[in-house]
Structure formats: C-alpha cells, structure tokens
PASEBA-1860 file (N, C-alpha, C; in nm, 3 decimals):
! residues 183
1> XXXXXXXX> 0.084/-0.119/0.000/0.000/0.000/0.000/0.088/0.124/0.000 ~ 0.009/0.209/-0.067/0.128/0.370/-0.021/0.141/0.431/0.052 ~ 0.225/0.471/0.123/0.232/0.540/0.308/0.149/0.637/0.264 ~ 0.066/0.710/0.287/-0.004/0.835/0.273/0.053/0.933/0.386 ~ 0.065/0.886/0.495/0.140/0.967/0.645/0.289/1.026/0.533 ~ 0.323/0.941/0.525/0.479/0.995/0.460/0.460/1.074/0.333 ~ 0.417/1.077/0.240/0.348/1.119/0.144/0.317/1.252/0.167 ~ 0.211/1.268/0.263/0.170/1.400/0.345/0.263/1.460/0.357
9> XXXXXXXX> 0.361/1.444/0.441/0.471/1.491/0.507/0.572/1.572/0.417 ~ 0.596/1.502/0.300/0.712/1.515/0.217/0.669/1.623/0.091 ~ 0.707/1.720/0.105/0.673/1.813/-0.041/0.770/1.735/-0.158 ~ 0.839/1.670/-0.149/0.914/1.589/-0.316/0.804/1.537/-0.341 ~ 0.752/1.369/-0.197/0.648/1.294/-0.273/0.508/1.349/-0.302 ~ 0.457/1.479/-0.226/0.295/1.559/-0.265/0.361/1.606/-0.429 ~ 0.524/1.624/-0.452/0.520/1.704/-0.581/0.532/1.605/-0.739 ~ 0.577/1.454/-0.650/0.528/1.340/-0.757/0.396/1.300/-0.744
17> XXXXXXXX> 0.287/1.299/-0.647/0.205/1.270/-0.675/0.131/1.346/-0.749 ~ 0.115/1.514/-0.730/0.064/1.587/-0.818/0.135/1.602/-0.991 ~ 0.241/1.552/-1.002/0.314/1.520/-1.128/0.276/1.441/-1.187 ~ 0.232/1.293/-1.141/0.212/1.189/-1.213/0.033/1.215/-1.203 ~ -0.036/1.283/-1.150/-0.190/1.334/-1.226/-0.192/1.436/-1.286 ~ -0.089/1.486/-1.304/-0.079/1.574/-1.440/-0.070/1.475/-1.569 ~ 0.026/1.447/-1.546/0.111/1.283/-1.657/0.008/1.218/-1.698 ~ -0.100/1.179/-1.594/-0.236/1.088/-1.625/-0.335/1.130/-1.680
25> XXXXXXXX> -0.384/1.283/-1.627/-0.488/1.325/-1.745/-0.388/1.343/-1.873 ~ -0.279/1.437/-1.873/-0.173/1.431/-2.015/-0.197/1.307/-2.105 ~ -0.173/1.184/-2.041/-0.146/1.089/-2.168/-0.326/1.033/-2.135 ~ -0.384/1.067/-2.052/-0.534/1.024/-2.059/-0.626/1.092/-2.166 ~ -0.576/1.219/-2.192/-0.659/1.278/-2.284/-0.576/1.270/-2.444 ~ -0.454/1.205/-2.437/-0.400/1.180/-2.589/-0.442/1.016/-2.600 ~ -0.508/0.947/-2.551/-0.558/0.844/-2.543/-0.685/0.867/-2.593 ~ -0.743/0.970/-2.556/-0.918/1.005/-2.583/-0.908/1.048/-2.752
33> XXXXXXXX> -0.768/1.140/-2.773/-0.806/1.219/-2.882/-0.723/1.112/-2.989 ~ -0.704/1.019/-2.978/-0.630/0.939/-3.100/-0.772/0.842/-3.121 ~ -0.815/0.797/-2.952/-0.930/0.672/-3.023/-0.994/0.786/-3.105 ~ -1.071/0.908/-3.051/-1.159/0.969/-3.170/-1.111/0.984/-3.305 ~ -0.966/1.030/-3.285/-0.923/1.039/-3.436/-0.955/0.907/-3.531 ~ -0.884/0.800/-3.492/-0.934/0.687/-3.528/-1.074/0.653/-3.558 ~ -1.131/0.658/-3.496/-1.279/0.640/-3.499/-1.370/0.774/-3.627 ~ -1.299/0.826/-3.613/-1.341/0.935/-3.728/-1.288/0.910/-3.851
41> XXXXXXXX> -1.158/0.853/-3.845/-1.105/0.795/-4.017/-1.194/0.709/-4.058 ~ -1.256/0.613/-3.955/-1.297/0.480/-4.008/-1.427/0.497/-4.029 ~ -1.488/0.578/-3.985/-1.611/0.619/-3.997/-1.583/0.706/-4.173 ~ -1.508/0.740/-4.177/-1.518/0.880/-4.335/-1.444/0.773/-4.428 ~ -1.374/0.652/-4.390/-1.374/0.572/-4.500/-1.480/0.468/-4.527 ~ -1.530/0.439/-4.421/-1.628/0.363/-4.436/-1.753/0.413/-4.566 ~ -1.722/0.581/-4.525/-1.863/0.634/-4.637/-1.811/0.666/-4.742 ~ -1.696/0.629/-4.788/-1.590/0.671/-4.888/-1.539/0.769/-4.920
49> XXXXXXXX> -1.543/0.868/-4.752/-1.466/1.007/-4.818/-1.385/1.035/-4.683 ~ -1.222/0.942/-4.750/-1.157/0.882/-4.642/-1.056/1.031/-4.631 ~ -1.010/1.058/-4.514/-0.918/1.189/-4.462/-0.839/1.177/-4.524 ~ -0.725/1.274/-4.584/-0.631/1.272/-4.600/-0.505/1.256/-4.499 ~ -0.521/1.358/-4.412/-0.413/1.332/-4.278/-0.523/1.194/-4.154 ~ -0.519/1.158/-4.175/-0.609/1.061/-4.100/-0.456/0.988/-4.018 ~ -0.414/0.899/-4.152/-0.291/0.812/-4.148/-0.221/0.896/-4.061 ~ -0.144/1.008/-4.130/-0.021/1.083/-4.047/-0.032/1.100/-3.929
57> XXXXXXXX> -0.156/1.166/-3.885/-0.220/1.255/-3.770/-0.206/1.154/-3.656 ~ -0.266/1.033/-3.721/-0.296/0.871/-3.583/-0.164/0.819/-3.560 ~ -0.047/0.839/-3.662/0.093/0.809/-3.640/0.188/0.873/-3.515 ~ 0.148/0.967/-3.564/0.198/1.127/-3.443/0.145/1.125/-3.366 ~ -0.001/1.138/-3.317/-0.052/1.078/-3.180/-0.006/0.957/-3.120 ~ 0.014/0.879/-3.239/0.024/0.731/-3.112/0.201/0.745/-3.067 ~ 0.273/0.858/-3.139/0.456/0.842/-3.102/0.406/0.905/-2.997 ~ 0.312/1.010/-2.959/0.311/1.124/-2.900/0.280/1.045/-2.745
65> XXXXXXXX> 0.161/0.997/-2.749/0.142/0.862/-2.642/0.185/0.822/-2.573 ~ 0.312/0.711/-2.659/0.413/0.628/-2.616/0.504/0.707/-2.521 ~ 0.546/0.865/-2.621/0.694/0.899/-2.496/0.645/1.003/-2.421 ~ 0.520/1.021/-2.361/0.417/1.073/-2.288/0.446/0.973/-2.178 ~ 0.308/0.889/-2.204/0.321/0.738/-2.152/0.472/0.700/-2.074 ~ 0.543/0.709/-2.116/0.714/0.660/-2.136/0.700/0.744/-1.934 ~ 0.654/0.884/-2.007/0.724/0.969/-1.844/0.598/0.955/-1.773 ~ 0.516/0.893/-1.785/0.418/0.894/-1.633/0.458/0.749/-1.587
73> XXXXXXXX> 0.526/0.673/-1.714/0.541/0.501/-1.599/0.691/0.537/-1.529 ~ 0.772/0.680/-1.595/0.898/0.710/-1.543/0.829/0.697/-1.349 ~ 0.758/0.852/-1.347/0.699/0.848/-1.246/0.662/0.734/-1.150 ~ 0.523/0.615/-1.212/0.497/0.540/-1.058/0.612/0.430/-1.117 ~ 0.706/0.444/-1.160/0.834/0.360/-1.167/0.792/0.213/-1.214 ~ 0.681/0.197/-1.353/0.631/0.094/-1.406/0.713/0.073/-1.523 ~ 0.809/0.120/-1.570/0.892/0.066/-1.630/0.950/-0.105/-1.621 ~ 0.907/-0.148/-1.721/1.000/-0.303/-1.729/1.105/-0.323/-1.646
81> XXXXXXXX> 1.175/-0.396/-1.588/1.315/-0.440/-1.547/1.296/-0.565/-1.526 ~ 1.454/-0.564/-1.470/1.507/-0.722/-1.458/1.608/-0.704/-1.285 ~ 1.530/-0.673/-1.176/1.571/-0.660/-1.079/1.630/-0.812/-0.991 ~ 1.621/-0.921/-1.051/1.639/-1.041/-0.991/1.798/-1.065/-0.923 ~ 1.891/-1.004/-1.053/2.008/-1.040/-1.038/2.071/-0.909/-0.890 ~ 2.006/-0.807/-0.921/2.014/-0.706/-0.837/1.972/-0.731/-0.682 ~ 1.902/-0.808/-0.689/1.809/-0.836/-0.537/1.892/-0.932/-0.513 ~ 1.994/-0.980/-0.553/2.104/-1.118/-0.499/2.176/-1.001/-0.403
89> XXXXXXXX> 2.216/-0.934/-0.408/2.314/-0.813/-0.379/2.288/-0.771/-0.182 ~ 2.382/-0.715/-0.155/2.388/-0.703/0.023/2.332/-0.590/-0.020 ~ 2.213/-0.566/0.139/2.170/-0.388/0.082/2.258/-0.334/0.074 ~ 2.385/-0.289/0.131/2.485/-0.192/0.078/2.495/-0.187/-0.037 ~ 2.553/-0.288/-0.090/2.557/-0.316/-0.274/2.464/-0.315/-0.352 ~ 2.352/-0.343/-0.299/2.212/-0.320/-0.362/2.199/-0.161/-0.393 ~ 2.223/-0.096/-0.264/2.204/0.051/-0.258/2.292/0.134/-0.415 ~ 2.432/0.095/-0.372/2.504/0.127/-0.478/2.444/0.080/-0.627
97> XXXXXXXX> 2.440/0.012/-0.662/2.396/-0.058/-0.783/2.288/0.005/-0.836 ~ 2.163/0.066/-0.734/2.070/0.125/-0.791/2.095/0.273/-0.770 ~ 2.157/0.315/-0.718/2.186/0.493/-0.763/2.258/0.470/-0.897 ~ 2.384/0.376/-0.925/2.466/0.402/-1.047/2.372/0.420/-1.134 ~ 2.276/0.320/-1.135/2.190/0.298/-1.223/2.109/0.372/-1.257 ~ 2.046/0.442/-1.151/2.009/0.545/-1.135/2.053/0.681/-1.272 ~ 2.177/0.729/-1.212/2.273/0.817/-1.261/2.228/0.810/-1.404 ~ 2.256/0.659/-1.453/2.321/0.604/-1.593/2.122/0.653/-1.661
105> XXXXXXXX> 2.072/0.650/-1.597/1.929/0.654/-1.663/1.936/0.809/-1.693 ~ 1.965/0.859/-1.533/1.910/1.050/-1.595/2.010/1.081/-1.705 ~ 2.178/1.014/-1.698/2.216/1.086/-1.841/2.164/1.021/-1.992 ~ 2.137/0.889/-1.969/2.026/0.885/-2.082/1.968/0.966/-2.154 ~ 1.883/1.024/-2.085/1.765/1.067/-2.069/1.826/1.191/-2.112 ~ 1.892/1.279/-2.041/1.952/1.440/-2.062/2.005/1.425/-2.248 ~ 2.109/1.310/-2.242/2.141/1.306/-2.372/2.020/1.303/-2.509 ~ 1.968/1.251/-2.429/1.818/1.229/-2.559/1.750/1.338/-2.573
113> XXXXXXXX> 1.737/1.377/-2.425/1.703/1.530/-2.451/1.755/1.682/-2.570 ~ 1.921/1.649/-2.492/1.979/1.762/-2.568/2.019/1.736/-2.733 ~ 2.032/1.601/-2.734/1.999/1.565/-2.877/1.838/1.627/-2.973 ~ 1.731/1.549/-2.907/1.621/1.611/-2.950/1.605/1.761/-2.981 ~ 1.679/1.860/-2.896/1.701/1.968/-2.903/1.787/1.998/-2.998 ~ 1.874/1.960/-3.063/2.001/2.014/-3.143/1.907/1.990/-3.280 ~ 1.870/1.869/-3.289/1.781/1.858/-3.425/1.610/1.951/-3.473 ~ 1.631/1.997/-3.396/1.484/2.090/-3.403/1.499/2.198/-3.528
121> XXXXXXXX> 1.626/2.272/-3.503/1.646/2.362/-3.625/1.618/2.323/-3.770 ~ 1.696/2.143/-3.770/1.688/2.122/-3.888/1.601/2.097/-3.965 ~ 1.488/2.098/-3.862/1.324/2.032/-3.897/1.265/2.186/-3.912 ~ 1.322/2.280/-3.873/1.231/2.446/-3.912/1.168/2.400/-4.061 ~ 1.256/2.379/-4.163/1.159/2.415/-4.294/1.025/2.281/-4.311 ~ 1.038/2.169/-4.219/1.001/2.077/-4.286/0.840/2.048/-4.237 ~ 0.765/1.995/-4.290/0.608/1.991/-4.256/0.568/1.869/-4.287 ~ 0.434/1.835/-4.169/0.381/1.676/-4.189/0.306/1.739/-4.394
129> XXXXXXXX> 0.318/1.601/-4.442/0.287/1.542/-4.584/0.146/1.621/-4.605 ~ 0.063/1.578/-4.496/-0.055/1.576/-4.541/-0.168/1.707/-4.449 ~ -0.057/1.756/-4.400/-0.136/1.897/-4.314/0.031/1.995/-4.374 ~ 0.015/2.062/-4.390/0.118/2.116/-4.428/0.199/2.221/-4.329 ~ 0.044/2.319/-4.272/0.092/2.385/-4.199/0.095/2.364/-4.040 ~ 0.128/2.215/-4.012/0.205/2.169/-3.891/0.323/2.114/-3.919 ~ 0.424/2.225/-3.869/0.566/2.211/-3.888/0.612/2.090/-3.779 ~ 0.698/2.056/-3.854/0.770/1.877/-3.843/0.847/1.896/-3.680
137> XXXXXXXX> 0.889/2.066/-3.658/1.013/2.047/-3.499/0.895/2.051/-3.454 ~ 0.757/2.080/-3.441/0.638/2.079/-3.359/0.635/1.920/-3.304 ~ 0.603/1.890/-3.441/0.542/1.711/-3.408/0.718/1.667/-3.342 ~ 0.790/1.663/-3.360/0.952/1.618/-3.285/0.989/1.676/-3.163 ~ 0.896/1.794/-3.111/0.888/1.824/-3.035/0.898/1.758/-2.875 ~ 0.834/1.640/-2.925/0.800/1.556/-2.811/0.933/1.461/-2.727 ~ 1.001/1.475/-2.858/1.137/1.380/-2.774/1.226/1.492/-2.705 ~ 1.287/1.601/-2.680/1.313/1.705/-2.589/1.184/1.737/-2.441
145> XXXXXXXX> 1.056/1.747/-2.534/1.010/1.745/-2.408/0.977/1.654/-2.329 ~ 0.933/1.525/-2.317/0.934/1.378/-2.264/1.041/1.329/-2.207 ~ 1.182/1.392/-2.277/1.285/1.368/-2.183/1.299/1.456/-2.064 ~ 1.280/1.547/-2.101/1.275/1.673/-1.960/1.138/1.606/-1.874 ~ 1.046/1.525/-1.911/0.939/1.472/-1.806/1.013/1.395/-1.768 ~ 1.036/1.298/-1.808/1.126/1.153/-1.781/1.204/1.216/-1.659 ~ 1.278/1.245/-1.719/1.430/1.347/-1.630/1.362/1.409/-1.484 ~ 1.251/1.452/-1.467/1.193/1.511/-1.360/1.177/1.375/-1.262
153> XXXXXXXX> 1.098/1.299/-1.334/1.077/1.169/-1.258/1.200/1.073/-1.214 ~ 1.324/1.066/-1.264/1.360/0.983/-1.223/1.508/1.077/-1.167 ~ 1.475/1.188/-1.186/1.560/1.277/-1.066/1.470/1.254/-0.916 ~ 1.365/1.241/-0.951/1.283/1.262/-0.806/1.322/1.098/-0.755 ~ 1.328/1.044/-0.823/1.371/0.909/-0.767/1.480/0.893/-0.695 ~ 1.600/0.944/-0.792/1.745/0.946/-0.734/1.742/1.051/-0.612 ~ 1.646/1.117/-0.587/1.659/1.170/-0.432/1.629/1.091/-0.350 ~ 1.552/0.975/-0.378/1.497/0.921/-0.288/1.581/0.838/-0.258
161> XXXXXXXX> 1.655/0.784/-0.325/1.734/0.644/-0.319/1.901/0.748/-0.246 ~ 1.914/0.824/-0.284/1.995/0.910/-0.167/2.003/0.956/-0.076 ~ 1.835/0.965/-0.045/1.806/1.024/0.117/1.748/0.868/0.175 ~ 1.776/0.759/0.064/1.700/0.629/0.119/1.559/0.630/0.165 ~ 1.435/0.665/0.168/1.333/0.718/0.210/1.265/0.666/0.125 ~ 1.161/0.636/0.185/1.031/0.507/0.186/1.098/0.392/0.049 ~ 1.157/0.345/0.186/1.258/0.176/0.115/1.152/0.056/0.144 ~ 1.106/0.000/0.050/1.011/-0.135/0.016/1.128/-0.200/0.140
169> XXXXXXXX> 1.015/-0.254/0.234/1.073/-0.396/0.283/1.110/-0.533/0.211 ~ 1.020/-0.567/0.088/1.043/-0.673/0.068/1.181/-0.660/-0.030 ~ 1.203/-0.570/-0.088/1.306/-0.531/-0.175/1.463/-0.522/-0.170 ~ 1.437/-0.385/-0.055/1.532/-0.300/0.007/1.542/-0.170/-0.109 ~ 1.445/-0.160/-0.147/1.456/-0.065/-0.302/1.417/0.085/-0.265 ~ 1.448/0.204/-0.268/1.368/0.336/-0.264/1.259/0.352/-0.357 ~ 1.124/0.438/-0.313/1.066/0.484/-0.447/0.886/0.427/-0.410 ~ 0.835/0.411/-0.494/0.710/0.365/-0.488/0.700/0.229/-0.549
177> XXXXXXX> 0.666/0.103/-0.528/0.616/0.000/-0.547/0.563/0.002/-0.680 ~ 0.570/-0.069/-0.765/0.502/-0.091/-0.890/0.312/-0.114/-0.885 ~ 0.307/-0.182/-0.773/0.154/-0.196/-0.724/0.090/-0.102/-0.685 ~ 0.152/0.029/-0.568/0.137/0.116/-0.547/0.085/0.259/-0.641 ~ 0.162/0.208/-0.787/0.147/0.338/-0.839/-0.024/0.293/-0.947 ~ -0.039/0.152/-0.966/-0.131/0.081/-1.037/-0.247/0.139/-1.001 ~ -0.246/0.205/-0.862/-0.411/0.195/-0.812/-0.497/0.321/-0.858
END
C-alpha cells in the first residue's frame, strides 16, 4: 500500500504525486483524442470520403502517447526491469547498484534530450505530408520534451534512493512499489 502519512509529510512525494496526475490526465486525454481520431477515419472511409491526414495525424498521436506514456510510468516507476540479479546483492551493494543505475538513466535521458534539441532547427523548414501547416520540430517536439518529463521523474527518484526514504521492505529498493502506483 502507499504510506499516505509519509506522502503528506514530504513536499518531493505531494510534488510526484501531483506530477504523475498531471502525466495521467496528459497521456489520458491523448488516449481520448487518438481513439476519436481513429474512430473518425474509419467512420469517413467507411462512407468513402476517407481523410487525407487521418494516417499521419494517428501516427503522431500514437509516437506522442508512447513517450508521454514513457514519463508517467517514469513516475509510478512501471517501467520493465530485470531486478532479480540485483536483489542477490547485500543492501549496501544493492544501494550502490541502484543509484549508479540510477545516474546512468538521468544521463540517458539528458542526452536524448539535448539531442532532440540540437535537431529541431533542422526540422524548421520541414512539414507533416498531409497537413502542411504543422511544422515537423512541432510534431519532434516531443522527444526534448518527454525527456525533460522523464528526467523530472527519475531525478525525483534518485533523491529518494539518496536520502534512502520510503525503502520497500520486501526489496530494500527506494521509491514507490510498482503496485502502489497501479491503483
């Protein structure tokens, strides 16, 4: 379950919990507006007067989604892993192992960022196919900013796992529970 007492207490975790229901209506309402999109192509091909940006538009929503999506599972820390070999480890070594790891994620993440950023210029002249006047660094937009979400979330993590604070018993892990963030 999630400490709520501790939670209360802590302006980091009141400032991930209010982060990750931002994150949730965010990718909750690009969830709403792709099924409609969808649902509106199939409906105007069905009567044979099929969209032109239909295709593009549902492409770009669903990247848009994913690295949306990507930073709210950053948040309740639902990301995939493979913690087995890690949980062999003494908590000391455990501890270590998951800050490095830690580290190795936010520069990931920064790099993808400032990458996403360097390529934006080159996309100034360029425009989706089939809407013209939505410029291409708009729609690319999303990988600079998703990393700066990402990056928020799993900085807020690496505080935690440095101040050690609300550590899973069954684990020895910092952070919120994968079950915890499900509910």
């Amino acid at each position: 379950m999630h400490d709520t007492s501790q939670s209360a207490a802590s302006p980091m975790h009141r400032f991930r919990d209010g982060y990750g229901r931002l994150l949730e209506w965010a990718v909750g309402a690009l969830m709403i507006i792709l099924a409609a999109e969808v649902t509106l192509g199939i409906v105007f091909r069905a009567i044979g007067q099929s969209l032109v940006w239909y295709d593009e538009i549902a492409s770009v929503l669903l990247a848009w989604l994913t690295f949306y999506g990507s930073a709210l599972a950053s948040v309740k820390r639902a990301h995939i892993g493979c913690p087995e070999v890690v949980d062999q480890l003494s908590p000391p070594l455990k501890r270590i192992v998951d800050i490095v790891a830690q580290i190795l994620v936010i520069a990931f993440f920064a790099l993808l960022g400032w990458v996403g950023l360097t390529i934006m210029p080159a996309l100034a002249g360029d425009a989706l196919v089939s809407l013209p006047e939505i410029p291409m660094n708009f729609v690319q937009s999303v990988i600079p900013v998703s990393a700066v979400l990402i990056l928020i979330g799993e900085v807020i993590h690496l505080i935690d796992l440095l101040g050690n604070r609300r550590v899973d018993k069954e684990t020895g892990r910092a952070g919120v529970a994968l079950s915890d963030g499900l509910h």
